[in-house]
C-alpha angles and dihedrals in degrees: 000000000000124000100247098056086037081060098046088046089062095064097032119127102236115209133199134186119270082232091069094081090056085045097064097246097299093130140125120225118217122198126189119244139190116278095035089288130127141202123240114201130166112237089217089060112023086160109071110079108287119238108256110199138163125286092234094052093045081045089052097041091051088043090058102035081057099051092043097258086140106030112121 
């Protein structure tokens, strides 16, 4: 991770879902970063290096985990 995005990591505003709270704190937070990008972090360790991937494959992701694409 290069300095400059370890840097932008440190102020960003982390969100998580309102069903976390249901879901008995087994949730992921996701934070928007520069360059359509966003940060993927575990609530239970916030404290290992977050994944950073691109706008369009979280899009897609949400966009499948809505329509069932996941479920088991």
């Amino acid at each position: 991770m290069n300095d400059e995005l370890a840097a932008e990591l440190e102020t960003v505003q982390w969100r998580k879902s309102s069903y976390s709270g249901a879901n008995g704190g087994d949730c992921i937070e996701v934070a928007p970063l520069s360059g359509d990008r966003f940060g993927i972090r575990d609530t239970e360790r916030p404290d290992l290096p977050p994944w950073v991937v691109r706008g369009g494959v979280l899009r897609a992701f949400v966009a499948g985990a809505k329509d069932g694409e996941f479920d088991f």
